[in-house]
C-alpha positions in Angstrom: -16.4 -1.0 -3.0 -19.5 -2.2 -4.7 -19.8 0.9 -6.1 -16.8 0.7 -8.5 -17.5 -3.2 -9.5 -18.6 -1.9 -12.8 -14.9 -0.1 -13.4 -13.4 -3.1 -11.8 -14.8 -5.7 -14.4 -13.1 -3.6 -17.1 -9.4 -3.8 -15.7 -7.5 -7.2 -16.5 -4.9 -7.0 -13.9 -4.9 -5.6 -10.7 -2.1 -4.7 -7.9 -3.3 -4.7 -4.7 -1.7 -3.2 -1.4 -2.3 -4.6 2.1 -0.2 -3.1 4.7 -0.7 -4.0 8.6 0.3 -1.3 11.5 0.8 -2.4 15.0 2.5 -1.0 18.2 2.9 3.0 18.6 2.5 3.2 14.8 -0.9 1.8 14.9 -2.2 3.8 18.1 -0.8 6.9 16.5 -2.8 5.9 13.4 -5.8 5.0 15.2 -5.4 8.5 17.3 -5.3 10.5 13.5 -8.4 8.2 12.2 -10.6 9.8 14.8 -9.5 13.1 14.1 -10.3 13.4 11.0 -13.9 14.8 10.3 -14.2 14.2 6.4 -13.7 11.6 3.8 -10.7 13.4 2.0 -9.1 14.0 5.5 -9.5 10.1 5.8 -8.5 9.5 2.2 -5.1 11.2 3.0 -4.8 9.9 6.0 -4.6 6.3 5.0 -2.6 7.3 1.3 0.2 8.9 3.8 0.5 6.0 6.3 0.8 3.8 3.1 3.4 5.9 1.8 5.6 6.8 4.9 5.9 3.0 5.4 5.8 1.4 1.9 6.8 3.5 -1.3 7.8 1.5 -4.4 10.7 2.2 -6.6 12.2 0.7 -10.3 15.3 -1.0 -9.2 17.0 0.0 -11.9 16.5 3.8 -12.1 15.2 4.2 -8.4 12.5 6.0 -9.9 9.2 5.5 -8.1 7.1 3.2 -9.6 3.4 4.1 -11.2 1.9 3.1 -8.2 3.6 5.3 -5.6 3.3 8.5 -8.0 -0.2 7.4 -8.3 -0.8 7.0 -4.4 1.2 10.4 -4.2 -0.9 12.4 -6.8 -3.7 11.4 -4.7 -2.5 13.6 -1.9 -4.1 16.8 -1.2 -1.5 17.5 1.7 2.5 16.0 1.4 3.9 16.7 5.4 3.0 13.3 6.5 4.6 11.4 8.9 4.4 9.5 12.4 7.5 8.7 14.7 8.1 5.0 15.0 11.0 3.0 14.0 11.3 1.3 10.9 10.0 -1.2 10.6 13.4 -3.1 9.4 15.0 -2.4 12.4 15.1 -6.4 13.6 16.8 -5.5 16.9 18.3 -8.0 18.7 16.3 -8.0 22.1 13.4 -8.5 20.0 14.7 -11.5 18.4 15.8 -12.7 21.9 12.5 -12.5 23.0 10.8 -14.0 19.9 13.5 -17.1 20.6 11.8 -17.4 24.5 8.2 -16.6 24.0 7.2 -16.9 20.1 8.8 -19.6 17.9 8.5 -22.3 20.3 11.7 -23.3 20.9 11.5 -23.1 24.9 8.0 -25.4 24.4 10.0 -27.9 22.2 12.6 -28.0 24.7 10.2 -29.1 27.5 8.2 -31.5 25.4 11.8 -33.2 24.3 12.9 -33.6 27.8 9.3 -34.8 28.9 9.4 -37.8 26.2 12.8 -39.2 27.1 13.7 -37.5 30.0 17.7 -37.1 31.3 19.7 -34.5 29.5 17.7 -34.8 25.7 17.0 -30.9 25.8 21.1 -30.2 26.3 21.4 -32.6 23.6 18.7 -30.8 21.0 20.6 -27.5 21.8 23.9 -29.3 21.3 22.4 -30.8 17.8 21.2 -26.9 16.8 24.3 -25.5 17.9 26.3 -28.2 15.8 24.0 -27.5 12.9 24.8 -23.5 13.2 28.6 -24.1 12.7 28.4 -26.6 10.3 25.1 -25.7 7.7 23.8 -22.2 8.6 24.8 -19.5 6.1 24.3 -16.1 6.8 22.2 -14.1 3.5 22.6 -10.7 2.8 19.6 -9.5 5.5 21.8 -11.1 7.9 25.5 -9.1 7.2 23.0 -6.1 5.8 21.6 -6.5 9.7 24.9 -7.0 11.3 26.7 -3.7 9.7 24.4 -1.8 11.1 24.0 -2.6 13.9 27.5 -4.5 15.1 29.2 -1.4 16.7 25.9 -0.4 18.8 25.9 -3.7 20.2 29.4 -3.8 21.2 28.5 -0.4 23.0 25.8 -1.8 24.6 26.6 -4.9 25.7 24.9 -8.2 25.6 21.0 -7.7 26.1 20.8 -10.7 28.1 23.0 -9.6 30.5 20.6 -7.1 32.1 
């Protein structure tokens, strides 16, 4: 915003917010973009997405912080809101899946067992798998994560059962 580098200049810290929308969220978001049909439509538009998603608080009071009553005084309109999930809903299919296709462990499997052959992939899951029960510690994200979502599983079954 060349147009504001003069305010910009005056200002001796700054807080700036990035936030990055993807699946259903960010087609639904794309969809309300080319809807709107002026620059304060767009303007509140983009202040709501922010603020469904990403709203900052004082941990101590729970009050919002300056920036989110800022972002919210901005607002012309306040009934925002998409339907997606939340975003911290780490379910486990999609860690599953992550496992097989994104963090490379399948790959480092395969190249193990290409350099020295036999059983060495069995014995790189038997090392991780001794590492798990003898290192790993769960943090709070993790029991956080498993209260919640424990019971459901139970329900459900094993996702990798079919």
């Amino acid at each position: 915003m060349k147009h504001m580098r003069h305010i910009a200049k005056e200002v001796d810290d700054w807080t700036r917010v990035e936030a990055e929308f993807s699946g259903d969220y960010a087609h639904q978001l794309t969809d309300a973009i080319k809807e709107c049909s002026t620059d304060e439509q767009l303007k509140n538009l983009i202040i709501s997405s922010l603020l469904d998603r990403y709203m900052f608080f004082y941990v101590n009071s729970n009050r919002p912080h300056k920036i989110t009553r800022l972002m919210l005084e901005l607002l012309d309109e306040k009934n925002f809101h998409f339907e997606s999930p939340s975003p911290r809903n780490n379910l486990l299919e999609q860690s599953i899946d992550h496992l097989i296709k994104g963090s490379g462990l399948l790959p480092t499997l395969w190249k193990v067992q290409q350099i020295w052959g036999g059983n060495t992939a069995k014995e790189l899951i038997d090392y991780l798998y001794k590492q798990y029960y003898e290192e790993f510690e769960p943090n709070d994200d993790h029991i956080s994560w498993l209260n919640k979502y424990k019971v459901l599983y139970q329900l459900e079954g094993k996702p990798w059962k079919g």
